[in-house]
N, CA, C and O of each residue as an XYZ file, in Angstrom:
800
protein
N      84.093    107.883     86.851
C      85.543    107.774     86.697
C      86.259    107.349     87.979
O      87.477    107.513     87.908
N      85.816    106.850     89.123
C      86.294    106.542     90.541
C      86.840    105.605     90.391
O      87.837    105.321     91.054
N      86.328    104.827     89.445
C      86.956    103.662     89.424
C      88.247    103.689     88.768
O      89.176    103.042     89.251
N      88.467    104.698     87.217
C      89.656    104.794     87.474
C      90.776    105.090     88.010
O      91.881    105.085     87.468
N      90.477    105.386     89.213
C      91.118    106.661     90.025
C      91.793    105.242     91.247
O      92.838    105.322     91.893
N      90.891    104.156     91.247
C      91.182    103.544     92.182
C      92.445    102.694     91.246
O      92.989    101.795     91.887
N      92.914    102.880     89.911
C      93.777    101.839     89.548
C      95.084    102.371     89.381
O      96.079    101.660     89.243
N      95.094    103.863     89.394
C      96.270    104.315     89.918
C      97.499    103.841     90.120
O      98.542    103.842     89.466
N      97.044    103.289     91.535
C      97.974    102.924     92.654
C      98.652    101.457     91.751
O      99.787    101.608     91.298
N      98.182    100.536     91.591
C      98.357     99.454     90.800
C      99.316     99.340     89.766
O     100.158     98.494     89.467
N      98.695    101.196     88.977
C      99.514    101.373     87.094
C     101.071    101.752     87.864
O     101.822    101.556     86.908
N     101.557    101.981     88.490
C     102.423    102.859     88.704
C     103.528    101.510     89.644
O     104.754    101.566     89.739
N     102.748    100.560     90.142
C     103.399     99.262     90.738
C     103.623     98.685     89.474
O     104.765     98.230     89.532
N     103.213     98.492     88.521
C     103.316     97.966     87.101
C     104.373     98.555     86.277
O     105.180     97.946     85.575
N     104.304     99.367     86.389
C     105.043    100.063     85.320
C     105.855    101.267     86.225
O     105.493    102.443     86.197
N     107.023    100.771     87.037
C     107.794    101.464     88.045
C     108.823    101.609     86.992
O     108.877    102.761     86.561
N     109.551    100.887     86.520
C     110.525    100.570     85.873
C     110.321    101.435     84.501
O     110.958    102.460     84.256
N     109.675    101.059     83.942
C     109.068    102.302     82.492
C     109.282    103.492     83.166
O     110.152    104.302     82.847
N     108.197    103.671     84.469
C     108.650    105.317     84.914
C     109.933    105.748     85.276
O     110.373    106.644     84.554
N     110.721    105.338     86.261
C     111.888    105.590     85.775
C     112.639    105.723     84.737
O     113.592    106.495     84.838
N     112.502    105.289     83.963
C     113.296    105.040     82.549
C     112.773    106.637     81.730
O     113.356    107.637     81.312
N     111.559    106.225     81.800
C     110.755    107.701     80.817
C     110.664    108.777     81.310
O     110.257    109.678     80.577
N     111.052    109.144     82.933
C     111.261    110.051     83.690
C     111.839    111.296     83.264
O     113.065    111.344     83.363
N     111.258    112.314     82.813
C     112.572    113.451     82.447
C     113.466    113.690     83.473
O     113.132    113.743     84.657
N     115.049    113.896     82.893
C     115.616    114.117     84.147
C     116.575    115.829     83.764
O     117.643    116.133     84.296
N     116.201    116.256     83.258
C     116.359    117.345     82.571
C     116.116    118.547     83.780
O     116.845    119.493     84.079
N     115.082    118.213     84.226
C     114.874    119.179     85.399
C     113.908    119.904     84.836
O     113.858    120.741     85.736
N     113.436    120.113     84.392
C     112.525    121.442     84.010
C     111.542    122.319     84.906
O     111.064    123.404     84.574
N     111.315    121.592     86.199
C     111.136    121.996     87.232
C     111.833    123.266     87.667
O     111.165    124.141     88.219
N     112.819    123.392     87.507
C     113.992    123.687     88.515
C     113.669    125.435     88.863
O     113.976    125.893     89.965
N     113.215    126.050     88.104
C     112.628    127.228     88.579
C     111.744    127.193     89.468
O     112.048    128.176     90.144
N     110.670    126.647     90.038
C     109.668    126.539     90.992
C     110.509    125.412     92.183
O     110.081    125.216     93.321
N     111.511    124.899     91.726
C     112.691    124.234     93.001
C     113.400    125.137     93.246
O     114.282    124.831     94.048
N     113.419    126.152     92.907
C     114.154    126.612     93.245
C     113.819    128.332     94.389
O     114.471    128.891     95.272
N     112.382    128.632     93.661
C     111.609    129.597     94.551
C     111.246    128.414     95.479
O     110.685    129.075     96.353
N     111.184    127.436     95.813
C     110.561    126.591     96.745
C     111.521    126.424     97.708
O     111.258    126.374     98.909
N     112.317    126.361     97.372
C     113.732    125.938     98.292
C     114.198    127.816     98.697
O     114.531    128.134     99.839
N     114.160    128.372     98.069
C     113.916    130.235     98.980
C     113.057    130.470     99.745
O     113.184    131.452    100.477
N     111.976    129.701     99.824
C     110.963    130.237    100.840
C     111.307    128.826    102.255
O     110.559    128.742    103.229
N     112.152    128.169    102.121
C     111.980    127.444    103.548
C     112.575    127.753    104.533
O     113.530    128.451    104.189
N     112.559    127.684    105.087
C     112.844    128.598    106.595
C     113.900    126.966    107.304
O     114.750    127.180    108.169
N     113.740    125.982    106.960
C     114.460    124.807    107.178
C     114.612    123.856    106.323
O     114.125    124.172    105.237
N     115.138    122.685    106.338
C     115.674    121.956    105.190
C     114.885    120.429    105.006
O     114.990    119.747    103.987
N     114.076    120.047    106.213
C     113.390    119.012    106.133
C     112.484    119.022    105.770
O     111.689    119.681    106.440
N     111.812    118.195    104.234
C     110.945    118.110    103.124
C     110.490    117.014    102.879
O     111.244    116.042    102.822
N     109.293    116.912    102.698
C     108.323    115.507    102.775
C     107.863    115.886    101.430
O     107.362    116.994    101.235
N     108.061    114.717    100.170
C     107.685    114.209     99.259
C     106.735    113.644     98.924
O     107.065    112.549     98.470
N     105.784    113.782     98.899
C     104.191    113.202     98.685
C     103.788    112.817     96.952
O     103.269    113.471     96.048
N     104.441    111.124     97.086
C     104.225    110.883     95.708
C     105.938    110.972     94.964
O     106.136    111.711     93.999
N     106.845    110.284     95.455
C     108.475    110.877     95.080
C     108.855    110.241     94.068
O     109.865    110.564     93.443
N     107.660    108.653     93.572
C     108.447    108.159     92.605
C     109.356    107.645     93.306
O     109.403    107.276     94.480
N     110.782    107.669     91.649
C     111.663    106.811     92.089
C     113.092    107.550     92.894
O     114.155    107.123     93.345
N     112.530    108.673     92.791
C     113.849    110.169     93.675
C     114.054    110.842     93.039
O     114.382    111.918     93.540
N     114.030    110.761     91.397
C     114.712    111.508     90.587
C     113.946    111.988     89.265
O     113.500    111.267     88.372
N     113.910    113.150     89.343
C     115.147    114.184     89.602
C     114.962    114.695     90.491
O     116.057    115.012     90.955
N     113.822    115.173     91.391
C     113.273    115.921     92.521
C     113.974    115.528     93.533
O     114.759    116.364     93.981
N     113.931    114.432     94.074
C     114.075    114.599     95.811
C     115.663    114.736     95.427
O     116.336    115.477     96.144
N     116.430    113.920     94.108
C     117.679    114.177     93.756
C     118.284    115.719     93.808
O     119.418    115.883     94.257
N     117.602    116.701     93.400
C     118.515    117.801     93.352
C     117.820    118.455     94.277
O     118.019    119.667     94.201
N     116.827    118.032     95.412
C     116.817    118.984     97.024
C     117.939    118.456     97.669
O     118.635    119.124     98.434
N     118.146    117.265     97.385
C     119.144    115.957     98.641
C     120.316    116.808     98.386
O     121.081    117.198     99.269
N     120.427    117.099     97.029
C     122.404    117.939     96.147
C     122.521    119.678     96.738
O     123.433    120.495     96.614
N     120.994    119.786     97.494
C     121.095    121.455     97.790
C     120.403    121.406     99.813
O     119.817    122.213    100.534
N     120.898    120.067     99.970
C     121.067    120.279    101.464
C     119.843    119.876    102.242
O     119.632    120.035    103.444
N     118.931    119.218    101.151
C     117.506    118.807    102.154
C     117.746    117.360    102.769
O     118.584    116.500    102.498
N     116.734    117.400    103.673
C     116.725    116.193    104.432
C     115.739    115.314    103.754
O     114.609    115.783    103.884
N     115.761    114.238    103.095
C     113.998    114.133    102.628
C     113.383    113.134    102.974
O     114.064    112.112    102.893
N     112.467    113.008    103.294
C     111.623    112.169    103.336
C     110.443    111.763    102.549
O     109.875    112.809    102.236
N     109.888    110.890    102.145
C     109.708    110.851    100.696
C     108.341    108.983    100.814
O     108.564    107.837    101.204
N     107.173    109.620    100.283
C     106.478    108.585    100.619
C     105.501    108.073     98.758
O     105.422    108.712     97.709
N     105.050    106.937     99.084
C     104.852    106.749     97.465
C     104.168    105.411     97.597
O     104.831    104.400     97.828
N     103.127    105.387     97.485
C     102.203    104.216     97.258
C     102.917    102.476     96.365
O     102.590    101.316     96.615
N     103.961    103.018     95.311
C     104.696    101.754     94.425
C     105.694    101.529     95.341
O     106.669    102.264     95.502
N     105.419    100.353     96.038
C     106.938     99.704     95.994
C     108.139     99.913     95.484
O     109.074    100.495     96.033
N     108.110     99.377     94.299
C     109.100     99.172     93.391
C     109.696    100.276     93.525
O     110.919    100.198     93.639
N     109.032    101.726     93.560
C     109.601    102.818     93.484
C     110.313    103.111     94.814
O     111.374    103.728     94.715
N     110.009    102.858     95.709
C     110.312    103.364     97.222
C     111.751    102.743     96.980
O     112.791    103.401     97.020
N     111.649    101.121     96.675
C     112.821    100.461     96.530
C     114.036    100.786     95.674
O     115.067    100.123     95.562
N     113.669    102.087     95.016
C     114.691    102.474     93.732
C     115.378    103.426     94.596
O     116.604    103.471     94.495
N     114.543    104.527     95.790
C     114.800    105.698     96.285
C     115.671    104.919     97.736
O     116.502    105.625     98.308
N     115.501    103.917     98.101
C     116.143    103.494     99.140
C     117.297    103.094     99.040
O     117.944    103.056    100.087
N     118.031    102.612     97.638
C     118.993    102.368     96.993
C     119.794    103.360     96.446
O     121.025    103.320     96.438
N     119.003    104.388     95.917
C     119.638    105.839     95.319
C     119.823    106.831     96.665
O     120.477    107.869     96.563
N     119.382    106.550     97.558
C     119.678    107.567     98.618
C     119.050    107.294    100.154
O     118.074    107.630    100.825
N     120.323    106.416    100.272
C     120.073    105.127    101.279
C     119.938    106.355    103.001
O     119.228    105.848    103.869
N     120.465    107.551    103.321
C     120.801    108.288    103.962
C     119.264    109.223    104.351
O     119.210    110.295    104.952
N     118.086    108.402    103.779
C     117.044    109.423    103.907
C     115.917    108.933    104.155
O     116.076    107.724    103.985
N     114.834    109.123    104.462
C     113.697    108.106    104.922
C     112.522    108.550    103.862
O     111.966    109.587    103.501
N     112.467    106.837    103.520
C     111.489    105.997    102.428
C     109.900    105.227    102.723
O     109.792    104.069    103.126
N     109.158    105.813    102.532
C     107.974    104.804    103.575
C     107.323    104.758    101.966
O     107.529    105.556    101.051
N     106.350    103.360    101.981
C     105.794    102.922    101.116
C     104.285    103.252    102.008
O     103.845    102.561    102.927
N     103.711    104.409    101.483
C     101.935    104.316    102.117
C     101.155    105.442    100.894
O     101.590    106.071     99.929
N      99.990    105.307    101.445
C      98.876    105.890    100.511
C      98.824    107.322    101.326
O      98.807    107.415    102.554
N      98.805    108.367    100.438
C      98.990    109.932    101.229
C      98.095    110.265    101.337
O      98.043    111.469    101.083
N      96.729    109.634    101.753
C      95.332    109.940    101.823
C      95.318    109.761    103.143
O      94.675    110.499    103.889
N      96.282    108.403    103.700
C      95.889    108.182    104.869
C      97.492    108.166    105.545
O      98.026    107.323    106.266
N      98.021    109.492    104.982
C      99.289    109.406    105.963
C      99.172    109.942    107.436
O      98.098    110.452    107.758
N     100.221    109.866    108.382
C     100.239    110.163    109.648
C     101.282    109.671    110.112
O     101.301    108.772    110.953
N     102.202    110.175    109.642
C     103.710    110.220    110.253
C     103.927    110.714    111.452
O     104.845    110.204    112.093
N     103.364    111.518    111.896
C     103.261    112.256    113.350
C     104.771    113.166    113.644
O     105.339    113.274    114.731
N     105.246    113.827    112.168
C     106.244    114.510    112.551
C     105.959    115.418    111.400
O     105.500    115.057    110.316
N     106.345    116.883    111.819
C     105.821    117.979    110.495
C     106.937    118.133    109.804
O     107.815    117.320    110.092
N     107.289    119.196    108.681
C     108.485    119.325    107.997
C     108.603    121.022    107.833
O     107.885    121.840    108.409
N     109.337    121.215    107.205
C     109.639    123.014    106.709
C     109.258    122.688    105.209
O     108.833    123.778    104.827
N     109.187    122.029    104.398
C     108.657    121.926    103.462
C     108.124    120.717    102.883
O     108.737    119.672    103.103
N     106.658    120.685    101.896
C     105.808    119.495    101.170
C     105.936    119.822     99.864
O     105.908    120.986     99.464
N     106.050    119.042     99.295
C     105.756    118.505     97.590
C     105.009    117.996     97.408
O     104.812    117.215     98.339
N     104.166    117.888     96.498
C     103.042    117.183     95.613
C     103.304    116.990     94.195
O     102.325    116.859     93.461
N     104.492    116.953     93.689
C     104.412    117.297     92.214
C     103.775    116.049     91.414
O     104.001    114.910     91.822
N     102.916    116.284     90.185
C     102.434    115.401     89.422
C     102.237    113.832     90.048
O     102.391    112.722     89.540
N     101.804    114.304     91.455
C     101.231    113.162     92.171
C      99.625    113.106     92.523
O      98.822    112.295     92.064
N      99.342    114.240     93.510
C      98.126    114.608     93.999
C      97.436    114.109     93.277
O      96.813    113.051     93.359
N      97.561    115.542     91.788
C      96.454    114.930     90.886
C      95.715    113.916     90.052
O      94.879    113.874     89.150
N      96.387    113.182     90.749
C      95.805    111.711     90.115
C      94.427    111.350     91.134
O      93.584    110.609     90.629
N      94.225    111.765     92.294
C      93.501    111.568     92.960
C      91.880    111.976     93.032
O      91.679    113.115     92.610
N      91.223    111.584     93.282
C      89.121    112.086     92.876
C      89.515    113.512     93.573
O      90.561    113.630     94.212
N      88.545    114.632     93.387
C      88.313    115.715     93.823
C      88.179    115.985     95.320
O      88.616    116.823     96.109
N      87.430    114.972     95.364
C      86.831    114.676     97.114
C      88.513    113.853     97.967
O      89.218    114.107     98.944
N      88.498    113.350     97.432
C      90.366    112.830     98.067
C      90.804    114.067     98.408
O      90.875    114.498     99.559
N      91.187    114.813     97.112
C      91.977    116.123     97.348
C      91.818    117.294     98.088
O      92.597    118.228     98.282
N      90.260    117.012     98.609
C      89.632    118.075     99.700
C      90.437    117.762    100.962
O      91.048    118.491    101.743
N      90.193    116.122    100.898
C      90.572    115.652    102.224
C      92.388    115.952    102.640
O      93.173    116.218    103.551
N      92.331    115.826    102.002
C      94.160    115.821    101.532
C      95.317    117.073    101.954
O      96.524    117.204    101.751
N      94.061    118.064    102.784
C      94.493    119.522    102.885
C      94.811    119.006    104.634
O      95.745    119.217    105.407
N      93.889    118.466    104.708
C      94.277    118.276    106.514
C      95.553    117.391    106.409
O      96.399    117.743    107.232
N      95.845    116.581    105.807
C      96.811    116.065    105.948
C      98.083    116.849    105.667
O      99.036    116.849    106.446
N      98.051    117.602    104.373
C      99.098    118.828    104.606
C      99.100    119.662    105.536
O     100.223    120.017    105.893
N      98.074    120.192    106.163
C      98.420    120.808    107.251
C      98.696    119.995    108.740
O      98.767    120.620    109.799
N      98.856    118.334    108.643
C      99.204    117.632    109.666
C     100.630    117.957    109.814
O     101.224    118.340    110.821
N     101.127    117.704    108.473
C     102.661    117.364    108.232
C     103.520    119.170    108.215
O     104.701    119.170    108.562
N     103.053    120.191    107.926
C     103.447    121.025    107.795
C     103.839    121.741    109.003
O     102.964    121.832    109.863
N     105.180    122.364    109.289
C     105.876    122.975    110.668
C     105.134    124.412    110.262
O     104.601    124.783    109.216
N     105.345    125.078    111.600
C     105.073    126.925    111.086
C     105.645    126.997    110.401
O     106.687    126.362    110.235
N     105.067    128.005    109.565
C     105.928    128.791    108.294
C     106.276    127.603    106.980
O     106.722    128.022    105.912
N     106.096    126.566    107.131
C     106.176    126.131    106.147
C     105.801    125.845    104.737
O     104.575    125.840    104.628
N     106.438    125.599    103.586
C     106.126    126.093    102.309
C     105.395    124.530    101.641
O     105.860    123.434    101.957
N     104.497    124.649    100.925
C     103.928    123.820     99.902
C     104.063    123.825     98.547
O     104.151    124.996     98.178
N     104.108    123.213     97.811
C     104.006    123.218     96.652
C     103.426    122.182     95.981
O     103.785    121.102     96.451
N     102.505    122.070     94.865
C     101.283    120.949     94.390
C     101.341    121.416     92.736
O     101.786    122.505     92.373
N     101.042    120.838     92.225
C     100.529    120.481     90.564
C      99.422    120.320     90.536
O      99.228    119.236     91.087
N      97.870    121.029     90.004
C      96.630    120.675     89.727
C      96.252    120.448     88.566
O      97.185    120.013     87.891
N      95.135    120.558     87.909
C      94.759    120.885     86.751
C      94.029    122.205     87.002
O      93.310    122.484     87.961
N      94.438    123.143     85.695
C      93.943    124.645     85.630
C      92.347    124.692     85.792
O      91.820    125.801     85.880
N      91.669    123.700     85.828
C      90.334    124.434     86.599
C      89.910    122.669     86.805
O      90.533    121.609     86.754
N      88.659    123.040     87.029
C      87.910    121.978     87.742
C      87.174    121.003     86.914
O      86.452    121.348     85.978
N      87.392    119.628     87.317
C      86.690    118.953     86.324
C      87.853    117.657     86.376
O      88.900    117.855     86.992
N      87.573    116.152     85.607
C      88.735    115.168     85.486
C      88.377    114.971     83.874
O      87.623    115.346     82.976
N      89.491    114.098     84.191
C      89.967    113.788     82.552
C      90.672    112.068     82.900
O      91.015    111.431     83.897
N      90.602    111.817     81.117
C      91.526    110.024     81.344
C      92.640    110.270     80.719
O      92.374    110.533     79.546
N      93.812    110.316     80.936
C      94.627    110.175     79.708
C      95.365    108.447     79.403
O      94.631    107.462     79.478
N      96.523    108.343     79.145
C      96.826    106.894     78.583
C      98.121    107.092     78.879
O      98.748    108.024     78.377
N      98.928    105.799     80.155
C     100.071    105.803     80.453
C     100.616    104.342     80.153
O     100.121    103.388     80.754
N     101.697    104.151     79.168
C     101.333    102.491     78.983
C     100.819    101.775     78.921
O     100.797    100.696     79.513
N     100.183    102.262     78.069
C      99.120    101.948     77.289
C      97.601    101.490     78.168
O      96.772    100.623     77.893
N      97.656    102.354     79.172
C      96.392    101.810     80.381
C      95.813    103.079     80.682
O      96.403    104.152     80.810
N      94.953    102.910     80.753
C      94.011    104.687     81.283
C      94.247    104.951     82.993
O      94.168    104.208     83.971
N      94.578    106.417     82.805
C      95.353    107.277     83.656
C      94.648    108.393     84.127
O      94.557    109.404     83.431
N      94.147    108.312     85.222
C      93.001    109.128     85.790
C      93.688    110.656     86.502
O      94.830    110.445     86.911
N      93.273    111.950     86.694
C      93.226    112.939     86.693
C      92.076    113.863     86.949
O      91.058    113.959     86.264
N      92.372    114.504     87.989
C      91.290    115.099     88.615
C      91.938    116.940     89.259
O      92.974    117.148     89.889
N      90.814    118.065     88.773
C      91.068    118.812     89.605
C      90.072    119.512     90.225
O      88.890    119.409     89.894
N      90.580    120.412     91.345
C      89.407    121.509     91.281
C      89.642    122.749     91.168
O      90.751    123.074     90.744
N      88.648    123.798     91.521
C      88.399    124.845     90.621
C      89.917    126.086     91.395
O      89.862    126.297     92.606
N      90.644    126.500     90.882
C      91.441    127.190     91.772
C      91.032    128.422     92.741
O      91.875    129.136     93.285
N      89.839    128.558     92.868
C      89.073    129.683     94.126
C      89.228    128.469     94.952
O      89.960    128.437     95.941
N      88.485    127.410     94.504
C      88.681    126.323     96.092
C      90.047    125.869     96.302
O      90.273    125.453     97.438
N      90.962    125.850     95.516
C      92.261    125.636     96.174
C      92.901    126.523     96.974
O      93.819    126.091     97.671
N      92.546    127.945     97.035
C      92.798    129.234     97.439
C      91.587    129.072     98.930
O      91.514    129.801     99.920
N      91.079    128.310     98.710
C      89.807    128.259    100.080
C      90.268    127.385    100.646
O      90.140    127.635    101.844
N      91.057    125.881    100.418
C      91.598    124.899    101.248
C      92.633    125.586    101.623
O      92.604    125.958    102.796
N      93.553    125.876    100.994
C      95.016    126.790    101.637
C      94.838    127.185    102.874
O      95.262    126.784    103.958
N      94.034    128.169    102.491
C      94.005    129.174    103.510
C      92.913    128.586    105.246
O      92.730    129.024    106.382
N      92.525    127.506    104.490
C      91.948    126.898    105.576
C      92.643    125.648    106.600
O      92.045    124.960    107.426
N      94.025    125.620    106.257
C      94.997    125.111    107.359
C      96.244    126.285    107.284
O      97.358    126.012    107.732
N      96.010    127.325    106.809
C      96.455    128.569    107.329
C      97.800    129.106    106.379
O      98.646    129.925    106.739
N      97.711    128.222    104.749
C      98.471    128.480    104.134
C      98.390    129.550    103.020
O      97.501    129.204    102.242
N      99.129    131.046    102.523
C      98.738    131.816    102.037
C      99.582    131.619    100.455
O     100.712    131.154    100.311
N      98.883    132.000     99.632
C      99.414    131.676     98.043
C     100.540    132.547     97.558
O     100.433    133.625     96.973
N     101.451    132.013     97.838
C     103.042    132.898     97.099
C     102.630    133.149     95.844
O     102.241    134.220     95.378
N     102.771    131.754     95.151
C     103.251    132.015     93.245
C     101.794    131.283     92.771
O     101.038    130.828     93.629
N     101.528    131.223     91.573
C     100.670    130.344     91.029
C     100.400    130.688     89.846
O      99.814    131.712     89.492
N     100.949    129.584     88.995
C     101.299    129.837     87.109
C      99.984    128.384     86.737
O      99.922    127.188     87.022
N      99.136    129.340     85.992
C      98.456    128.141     84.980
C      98.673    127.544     84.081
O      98.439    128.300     83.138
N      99.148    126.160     83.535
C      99.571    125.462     82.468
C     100.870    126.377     82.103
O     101.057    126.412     80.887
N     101.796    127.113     82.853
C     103.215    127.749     82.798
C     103.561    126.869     81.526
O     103.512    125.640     81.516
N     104.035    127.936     80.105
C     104.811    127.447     79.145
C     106.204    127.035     79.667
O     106.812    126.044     79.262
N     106.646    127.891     80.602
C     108.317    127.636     80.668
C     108.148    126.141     81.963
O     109.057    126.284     82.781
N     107.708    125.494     82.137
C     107.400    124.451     83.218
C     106.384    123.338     82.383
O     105.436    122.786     82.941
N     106.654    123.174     81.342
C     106.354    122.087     80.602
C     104.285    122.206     80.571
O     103.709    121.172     80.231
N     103.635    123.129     80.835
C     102.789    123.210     80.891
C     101.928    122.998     82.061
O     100.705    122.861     82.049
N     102.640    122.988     82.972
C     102.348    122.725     84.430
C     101.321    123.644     85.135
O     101.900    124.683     85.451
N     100.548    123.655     85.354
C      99.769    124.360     86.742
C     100.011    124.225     88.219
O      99.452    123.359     88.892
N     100.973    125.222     88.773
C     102.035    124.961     89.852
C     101.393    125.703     91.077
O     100.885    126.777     90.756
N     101.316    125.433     92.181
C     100.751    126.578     93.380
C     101.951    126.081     94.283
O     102.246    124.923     94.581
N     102.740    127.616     94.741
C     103.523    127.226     96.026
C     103.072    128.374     97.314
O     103.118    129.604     97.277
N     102.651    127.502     98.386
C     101.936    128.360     99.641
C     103.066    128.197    100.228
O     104.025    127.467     99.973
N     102.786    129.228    101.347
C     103.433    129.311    102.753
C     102.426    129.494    103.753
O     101.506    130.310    103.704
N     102.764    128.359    105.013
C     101.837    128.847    106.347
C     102.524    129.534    106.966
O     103.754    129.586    107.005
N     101.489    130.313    107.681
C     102.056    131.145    108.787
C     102.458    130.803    109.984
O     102.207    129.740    110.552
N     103.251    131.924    110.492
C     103.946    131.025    111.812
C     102.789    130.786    113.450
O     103.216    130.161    114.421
């Protein structure tokens, strides 16, 4: 399945415009935005995977965050640079980010997991590159370990997780400890949500 994993990046340059459009903007998030945004100790938040801004980086930007916000599609970066010209937009792959500046808080939502297992190992150092003391995380997995294909416009849509003892073993291995963590949460659209905090 690597290979689907590598077309990702491509489906989502393709079909920017569909995603926006089909985007819930309802919020349904907004309970885990909202314990997420209680645990930061500061207001500057790095977006890993932001899409086109909305609704996410939209209602941190409406509750005082600074954001910064990175995303492999073009097209998309170009929607968020237009919708919220006041905030910084980088178009790169979050495998191989290195911004060289940390934040008080990271997002991952329904991004990460699109990525192979072995990506997502790697993917912990990079959160703990970007992460200030004390700062809070938050990620979307799949409830246990293993990938799957599903179908996004009409193109196969790759998905990968691992087992949540090893997500509880990467955490804690750039020094982040597990606040909350709901499996496939009914009230969160079925989401499997983890929000850490590192220590200071």
């Amino acid at each position: 399945m690597t290979s689907d994993a590598d077309k990702i990046i491509g489906l989502y340059e393709r079909h920017a415009a569909d995603f926006d459009k089909e985007r819930g903007k309802n919020l349904f998030e907004r309970s885990w935005l909202d314990l997420f945004l209680s645990r930061l100790d500061g207001r500057r938040v790095l977006d890993l995977g932001c899409g086109s801004g909305e609704p996410i980086a939209a209602y941190l930007i409406g509750r005082d965050c600074a954001m910064t916000g990175v995303d492999s599609s073009a097209p998309m970066i170009a929607m968020c640079r237009t919708r919220f010209p006041g905030h910084a937009w980088h178009v790169a792959d979050m495998r191989a980010l290195g911004l060289g500046e940390t934040f008080d808080g990271l997002i991952a939502w329904d991004s990460f997991f699109h990525l192979t297992r072995e990506d997502q190992r790697a993917m912990f150092a990079v959160f703990g590159a970007h992460a200030a003391p004390g700062a809070v995380l938050m990620f979307t997995s799949g409830p246990a370990d293993g990938e799957a294909l599903g179908t996004m416009w009409g193109e196969t849509a790759y998905h990968a997780s691992l087992a949540p003892e090893e997500y509880r073993t990467l955490l804690a291995g750039q020094g982040f400890e597990v606040v909350a963590h709901t499996t496939e949460d009914p009230a969160c659209g079925g989401h499997t949500v983890w929000l850490a905090k590192r220590g200071r």
